[in-house]
C-alpha positions as protocol buffer text, in pm:
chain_id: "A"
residue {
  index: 1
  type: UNK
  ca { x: 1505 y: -2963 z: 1956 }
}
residue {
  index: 2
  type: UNK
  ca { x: 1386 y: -2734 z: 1720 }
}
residue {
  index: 3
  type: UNK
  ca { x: 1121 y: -2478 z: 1704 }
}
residue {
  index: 4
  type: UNK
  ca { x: 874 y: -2377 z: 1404 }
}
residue {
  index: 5
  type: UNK
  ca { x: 805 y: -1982 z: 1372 }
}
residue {
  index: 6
  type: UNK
  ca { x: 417 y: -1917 z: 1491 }
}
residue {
  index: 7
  type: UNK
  ca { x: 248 y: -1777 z: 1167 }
}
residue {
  index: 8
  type: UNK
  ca { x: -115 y: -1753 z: 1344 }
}
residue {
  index: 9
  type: UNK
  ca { x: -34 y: -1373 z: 1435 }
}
residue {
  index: 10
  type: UNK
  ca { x: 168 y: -1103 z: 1291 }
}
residue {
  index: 11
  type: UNK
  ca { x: 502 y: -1030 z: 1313 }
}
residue {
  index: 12
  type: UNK
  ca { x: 545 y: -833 z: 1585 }
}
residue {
  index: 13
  type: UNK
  ca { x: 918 y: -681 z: 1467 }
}
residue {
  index: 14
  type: UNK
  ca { x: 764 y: -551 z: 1151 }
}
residue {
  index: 15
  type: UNK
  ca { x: 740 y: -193 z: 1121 }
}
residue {
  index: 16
  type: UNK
  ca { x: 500 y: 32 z: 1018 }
}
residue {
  index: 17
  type: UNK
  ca { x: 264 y: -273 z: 927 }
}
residue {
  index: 18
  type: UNK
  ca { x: -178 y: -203 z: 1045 }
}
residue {
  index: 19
  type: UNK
  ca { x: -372 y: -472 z: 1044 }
}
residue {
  index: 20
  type: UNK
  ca { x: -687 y: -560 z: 958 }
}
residue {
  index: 21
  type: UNK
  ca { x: -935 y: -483 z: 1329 }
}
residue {
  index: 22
  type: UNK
  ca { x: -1192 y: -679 z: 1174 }
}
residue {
  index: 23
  type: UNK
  ca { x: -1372 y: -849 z: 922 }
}
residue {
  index: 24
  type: UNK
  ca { x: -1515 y: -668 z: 581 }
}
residue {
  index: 25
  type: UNK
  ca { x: -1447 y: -434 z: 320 }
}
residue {
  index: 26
  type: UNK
  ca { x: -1192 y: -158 z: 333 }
}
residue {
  index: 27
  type: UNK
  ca { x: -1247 y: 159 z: 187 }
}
residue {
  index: 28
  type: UNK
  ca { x: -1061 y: 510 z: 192 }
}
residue {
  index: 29
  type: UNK
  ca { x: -1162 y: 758 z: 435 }
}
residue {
  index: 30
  type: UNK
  ca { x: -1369 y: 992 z: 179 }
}
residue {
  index: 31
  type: UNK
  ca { x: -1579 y: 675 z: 94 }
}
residue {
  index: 32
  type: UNK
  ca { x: -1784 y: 698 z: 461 }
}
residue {
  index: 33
  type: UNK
  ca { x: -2047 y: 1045 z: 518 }
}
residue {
  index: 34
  type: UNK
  ca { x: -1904 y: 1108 z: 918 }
}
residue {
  index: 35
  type: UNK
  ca { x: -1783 y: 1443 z: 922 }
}
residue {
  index: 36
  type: UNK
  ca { x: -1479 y: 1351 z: 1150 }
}
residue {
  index: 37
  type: UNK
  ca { x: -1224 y: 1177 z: 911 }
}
residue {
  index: 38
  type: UNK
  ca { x: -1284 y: 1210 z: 537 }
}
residue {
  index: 39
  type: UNK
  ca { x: -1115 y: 1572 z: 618 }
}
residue {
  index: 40
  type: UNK
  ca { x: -781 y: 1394 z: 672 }
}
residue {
  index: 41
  type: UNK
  ca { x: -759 y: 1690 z: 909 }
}
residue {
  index: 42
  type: UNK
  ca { x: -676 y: 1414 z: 1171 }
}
residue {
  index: 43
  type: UNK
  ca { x: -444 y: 1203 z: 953 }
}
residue {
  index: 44
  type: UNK
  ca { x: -453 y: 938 z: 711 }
}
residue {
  index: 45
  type: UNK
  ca { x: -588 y: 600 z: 698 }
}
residue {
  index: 46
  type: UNK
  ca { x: -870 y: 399 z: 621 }
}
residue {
  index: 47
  type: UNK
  ca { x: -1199 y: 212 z: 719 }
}
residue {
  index: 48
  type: UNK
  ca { x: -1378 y: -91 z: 739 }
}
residue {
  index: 49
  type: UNK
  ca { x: -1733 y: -171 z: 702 }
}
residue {
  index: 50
  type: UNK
  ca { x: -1790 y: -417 z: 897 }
}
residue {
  index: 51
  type: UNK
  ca { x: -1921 y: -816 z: 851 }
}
residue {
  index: 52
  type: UNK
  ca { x: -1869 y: -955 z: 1213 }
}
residue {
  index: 53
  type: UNK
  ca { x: -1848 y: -827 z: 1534 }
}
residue {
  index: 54
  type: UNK
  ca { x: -1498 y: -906 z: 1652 }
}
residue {
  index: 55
  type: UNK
  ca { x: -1313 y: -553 z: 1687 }
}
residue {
  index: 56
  type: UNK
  ca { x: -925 y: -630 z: 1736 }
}
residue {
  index: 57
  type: UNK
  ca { x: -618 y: -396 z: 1790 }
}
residue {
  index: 58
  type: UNK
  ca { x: -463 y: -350 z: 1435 }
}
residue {
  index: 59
  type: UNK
  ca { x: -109 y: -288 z: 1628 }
}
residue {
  index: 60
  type: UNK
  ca { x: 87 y: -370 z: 1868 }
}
residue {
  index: 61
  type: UNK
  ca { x: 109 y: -66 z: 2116 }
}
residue {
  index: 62
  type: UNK
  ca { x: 23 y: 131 z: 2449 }
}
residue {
  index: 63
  type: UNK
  ca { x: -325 y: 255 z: 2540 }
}
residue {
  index: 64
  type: UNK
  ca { x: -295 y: 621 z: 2553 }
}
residue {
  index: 65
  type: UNK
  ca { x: -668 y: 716 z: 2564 }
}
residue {
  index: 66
  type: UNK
  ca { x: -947 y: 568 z: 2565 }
}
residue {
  index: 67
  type: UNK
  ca { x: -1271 y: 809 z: 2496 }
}
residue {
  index: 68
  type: UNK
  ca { x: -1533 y: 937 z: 2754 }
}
residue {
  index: 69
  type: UNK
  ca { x: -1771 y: 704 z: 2503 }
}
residue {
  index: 70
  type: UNK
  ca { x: -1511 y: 447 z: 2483 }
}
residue {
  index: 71
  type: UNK
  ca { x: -1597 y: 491 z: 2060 }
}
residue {
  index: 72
  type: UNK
  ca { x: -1183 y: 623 z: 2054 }
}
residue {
  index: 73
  type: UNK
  ca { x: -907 y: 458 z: 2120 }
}
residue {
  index: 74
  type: UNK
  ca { x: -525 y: 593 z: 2056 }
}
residue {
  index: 75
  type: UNK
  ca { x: -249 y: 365 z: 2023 }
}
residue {
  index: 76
  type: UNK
  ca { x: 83 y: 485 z: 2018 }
}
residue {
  index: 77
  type: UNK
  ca { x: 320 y: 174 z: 1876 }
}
residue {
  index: 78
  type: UNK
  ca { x: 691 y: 99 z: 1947 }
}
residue {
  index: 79
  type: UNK
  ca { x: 856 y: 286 z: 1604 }
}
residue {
  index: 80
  type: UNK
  ca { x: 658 y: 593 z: 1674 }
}
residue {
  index: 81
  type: UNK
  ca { x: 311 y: 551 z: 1531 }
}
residue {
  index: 82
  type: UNK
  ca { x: -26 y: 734 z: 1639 }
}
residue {
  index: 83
  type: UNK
  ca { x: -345 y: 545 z: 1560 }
}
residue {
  index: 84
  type: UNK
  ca { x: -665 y: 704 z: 1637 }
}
residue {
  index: 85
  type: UNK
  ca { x: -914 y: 359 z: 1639 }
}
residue {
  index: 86
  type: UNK
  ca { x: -1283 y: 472 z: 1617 }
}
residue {
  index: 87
  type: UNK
  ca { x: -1599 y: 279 z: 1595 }
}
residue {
  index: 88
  type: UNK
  ca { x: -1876 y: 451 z: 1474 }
}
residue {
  index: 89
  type: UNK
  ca { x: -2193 y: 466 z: 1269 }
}
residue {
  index: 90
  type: UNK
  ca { x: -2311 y: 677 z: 979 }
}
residue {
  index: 91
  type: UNK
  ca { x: -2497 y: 963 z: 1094 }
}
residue {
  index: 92
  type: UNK
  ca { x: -2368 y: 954 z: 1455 }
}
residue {
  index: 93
  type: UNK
  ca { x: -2654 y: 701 z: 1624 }
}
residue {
  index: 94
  type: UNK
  ca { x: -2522 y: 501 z: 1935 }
}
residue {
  index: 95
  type: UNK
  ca { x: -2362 y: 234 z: 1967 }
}
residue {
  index: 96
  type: UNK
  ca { x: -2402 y: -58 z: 2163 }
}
residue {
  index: 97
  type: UNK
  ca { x: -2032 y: -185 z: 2184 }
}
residue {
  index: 98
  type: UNK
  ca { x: -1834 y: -253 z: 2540 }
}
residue {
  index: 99
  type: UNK
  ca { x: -1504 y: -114 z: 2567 }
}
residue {
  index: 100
  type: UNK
  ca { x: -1219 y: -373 z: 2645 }
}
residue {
  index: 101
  type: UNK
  ca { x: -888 y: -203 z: 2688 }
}
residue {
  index: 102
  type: UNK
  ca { x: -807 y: 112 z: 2976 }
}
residue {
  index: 103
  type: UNK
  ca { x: -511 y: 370 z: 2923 }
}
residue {
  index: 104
  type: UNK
  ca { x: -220 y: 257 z: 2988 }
}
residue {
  index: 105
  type: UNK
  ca { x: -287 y: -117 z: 2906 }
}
residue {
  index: 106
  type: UNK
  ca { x: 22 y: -286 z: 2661 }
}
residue {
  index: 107
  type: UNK
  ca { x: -172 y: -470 z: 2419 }
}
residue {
  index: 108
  type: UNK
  ca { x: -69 y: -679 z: 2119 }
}
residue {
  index: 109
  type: UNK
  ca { x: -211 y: -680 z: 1786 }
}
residue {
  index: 110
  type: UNK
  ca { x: -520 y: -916 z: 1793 }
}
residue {
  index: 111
  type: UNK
  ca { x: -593 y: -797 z: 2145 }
}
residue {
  index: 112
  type: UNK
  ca { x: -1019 y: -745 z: 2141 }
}
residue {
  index: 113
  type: UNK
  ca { x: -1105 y: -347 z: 2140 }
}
residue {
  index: 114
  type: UNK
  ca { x: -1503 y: -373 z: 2168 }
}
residue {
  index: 115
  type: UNK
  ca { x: -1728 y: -619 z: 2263 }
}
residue {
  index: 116
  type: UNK
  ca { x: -2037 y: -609 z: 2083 }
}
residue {
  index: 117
  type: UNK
  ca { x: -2369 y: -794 z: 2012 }
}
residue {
  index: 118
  type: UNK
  ca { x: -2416 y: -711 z: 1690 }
}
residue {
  index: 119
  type: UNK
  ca { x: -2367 y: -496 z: 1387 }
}
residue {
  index: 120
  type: UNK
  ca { x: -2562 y: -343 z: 1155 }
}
residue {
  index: 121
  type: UNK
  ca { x: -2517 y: -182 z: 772 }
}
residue {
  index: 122
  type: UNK
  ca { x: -2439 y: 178 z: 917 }
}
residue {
  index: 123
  type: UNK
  ca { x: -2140 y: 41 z: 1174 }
}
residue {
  index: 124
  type: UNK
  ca { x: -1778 y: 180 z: 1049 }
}
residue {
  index: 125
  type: UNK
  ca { x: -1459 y: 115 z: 1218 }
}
residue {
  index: 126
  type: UNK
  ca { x: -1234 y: 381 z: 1165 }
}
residue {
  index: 127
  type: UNK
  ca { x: -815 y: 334 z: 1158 }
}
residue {
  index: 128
  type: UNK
  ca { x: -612 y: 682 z: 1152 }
}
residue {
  index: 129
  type: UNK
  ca { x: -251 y: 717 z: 1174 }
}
residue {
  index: 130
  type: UNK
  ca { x: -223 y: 1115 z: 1307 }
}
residue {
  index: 131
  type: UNK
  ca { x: 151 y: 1134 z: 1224 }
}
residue {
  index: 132
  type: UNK
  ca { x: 209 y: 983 z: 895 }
}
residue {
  index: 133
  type: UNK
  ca { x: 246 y: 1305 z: 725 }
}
residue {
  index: 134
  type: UNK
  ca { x: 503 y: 1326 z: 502 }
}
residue {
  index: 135
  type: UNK
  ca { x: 547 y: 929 z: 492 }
}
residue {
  index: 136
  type: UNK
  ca { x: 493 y: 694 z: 218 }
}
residue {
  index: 137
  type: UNK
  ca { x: 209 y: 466 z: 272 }
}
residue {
  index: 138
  type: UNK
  ca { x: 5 y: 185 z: 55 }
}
residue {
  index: 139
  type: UNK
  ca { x: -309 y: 53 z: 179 }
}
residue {
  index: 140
  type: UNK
  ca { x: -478 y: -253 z: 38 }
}
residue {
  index: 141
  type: UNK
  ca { x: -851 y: -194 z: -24 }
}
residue {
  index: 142
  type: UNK
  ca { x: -1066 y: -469 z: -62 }
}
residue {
  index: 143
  type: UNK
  ca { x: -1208 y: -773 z: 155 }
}
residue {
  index: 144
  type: UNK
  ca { x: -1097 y: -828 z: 453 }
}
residue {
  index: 145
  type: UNK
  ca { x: -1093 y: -1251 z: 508 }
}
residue {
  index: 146
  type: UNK
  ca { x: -918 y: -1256 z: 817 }
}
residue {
  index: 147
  type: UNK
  ca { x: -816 y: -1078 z: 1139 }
}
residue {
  index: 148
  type: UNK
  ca { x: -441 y: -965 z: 1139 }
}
residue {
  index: 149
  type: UNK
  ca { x: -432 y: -934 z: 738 }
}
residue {
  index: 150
  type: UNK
  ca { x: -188 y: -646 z: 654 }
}
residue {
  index: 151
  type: UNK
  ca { x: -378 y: -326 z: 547 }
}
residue {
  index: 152
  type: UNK
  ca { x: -142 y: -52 z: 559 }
}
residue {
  index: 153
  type: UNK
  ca { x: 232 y: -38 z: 499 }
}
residue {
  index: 154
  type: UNK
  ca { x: 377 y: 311 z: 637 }
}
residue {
  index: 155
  type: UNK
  ca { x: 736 y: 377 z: 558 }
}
residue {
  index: 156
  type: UNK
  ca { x: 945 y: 430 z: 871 }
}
């Protein structure tokens, strides 16, 4: 019998590897007008703009916190890694987006963050790694054609 390697979802032994947590267009974090990230005071990343409404874990990790607004999640991954996930929109306005994860919950990458009816232009989703300082790191900008597409490389 023999058995042929899955290549639906991502490798879950690669390291340092973030993938895509939706569908759209990546851009670096000085790109979007929110006050929180373009700083880098947090750390390093990127965001997408959003075309759908599918919001996926870009890693595979822990749930260490989940915000009061549930807009925040941190994901701490197996080698180490610190990922702030944040879905927002320009100019702080609500969101109407349902949580799907709790602290403490293992999740793989893929697993659904939000639930969400919609989108509209002003929606951001927000990936931030908080301890990739002194690491080398590419991320690929561009369109993002499908969930679990590699965006950012970190060196371990």
């Amino acid at each position: 019998m023999t058995f042929k390697k899955r290549t639906d979802k991502p490798e879950s032994a690669e390291r340092g590897i973030i993938y895509s947590c939706c569908l759209g267009e990546v851009k670096s974090l000085d790109r979007i007008s929110e006050d929180l990230f373009p700083s880098l005071f947090v750390g390093d990343g990127f965001c997408i703009l959003p075309t759908g409404n599918i919001f996926v874990c870009p890693v595979k990790g822990v749930i260490k916190d989940v915000s009061e607004n549930g807009m925040d999640i941190t994901i701490k991954t197996s080698d180490g890694l610190i990922l702030i996930v944040s879905l927002g929109k320009d100019g702080g306005k609500a969101i109407n987006a349902e949580v799907c994860v709790q602290r403490g919950d293992i999740v793989p990458a893929g697993a659904e963050l939000w639930k969400t009816d919609g989108i509209d232009g002003s929606l951001v989703c927000v990936v931030v790694v908080t301890n990739c300082n002194g690491k080398d790191f590419k991320i690929n900008y561009g369109r993002v054609k499908q969930l679990n597409q590699p965006i950012m490389k970190i060196s371990i």
